[in-house]
Each structure stands twice: as structure tokens, then as C-alpha cells.
N, C-alpha and C positions, 0 to 999 in steps of 0.2 A: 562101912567099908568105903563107901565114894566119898565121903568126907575126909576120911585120913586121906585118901588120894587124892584127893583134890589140894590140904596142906600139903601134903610130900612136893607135889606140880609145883605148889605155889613158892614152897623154899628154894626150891631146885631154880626157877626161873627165878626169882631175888639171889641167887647163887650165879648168874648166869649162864645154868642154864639153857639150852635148847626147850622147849616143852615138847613132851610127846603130843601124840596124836591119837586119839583112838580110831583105832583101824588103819591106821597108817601101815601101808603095804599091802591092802588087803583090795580084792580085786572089785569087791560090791561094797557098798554100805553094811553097817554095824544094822538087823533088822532089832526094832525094838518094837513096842507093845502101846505107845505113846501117841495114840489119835490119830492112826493113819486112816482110822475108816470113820462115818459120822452115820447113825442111823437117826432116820428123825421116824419120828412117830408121833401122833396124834393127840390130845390131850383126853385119856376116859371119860366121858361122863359120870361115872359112878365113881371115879377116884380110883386108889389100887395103883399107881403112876410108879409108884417105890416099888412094889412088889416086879410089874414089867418092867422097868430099869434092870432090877437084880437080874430077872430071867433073861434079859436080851444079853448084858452085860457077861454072864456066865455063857451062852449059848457063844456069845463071839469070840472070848477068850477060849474058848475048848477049838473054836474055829481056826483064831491063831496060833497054835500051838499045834494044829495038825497043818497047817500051810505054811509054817516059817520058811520053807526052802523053797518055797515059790515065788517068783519075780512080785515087785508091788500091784501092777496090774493084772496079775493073774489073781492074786491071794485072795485083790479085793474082786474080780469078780465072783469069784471062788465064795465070798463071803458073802455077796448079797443076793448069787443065789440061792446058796443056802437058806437066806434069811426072806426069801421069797420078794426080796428088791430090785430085780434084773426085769 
């Protein structure tokens, strides 16, 4: 789907064109899912790194998805409370 719109943009603009914008008009930023927050953690000892990955990785995506409509600085405090990094 983003790729046929991205050709559509890209005819339309070789067409002359205007190109849209995303979120153009729109009063906040577009919130996406794209590394706004960085959790570091520590390297195991006994290994298991994949498995914590998964489990951090699921706990925060369930985390953004219940805060999407919170400002950025809210969400991510929001998030590393949660995740016990505050």
C-alpha cells in the first residue's frame, strides 16, 4: 500500500504536480510506532537476550498502543514508567 503511494506521489509530481503531504492540515504530527522511545538493557550473563528483546519489545508496543493520544513526552514517560526506567 505505501509503495503504490509513494508511485502515485511520484507520477503525480513528474506530472507537475503539487505532492501531498502527510498530515498536512492536521494540528499534531502523524504519531507512529518508529523508535521514539530506546530501552537499553544490559547484556545477560547466561544469554536469553532474544527472548528479553521479544518480551520488552511486546510489553512496549502494548504500551503504545494504549498511549497513542498522549503528547510525546507524556507517552514516553508513561512508558518507562511502566517499564520501571523513571
Amino acid at each position: 500500500m505505501l509503495r503504490r503511494k509513494l508511485r502515485k506521489g511520484i507520477r503525480a509530481l513528474a506530472g507537475g504536480a503539487t505532492p501531498s503531504r502527510p498530515g498536512e492540515g492536521e494540528p499534531h504530527p502523524i504519531p507512529s510506532f518508529g523508535g521514539d522511545t530506546v530501552v537499553h538493557a544490559p547484556k545477560r550473563a547466561n544469554g536469553g537476550d532474544e527472548a528479553l528483546m521479544r518480551k520488552v519489545a511486546a510489553k512496549v508496543t502494548r504500551l503504545y498502543l494504549t498511549t497513542i493520544d498522549q503528547p510525546l513526552a507524556e507517552r514516553r514517560a508513561t512508558i518507562a514508567e511502566a517499564l520501571g526506567l523513571d
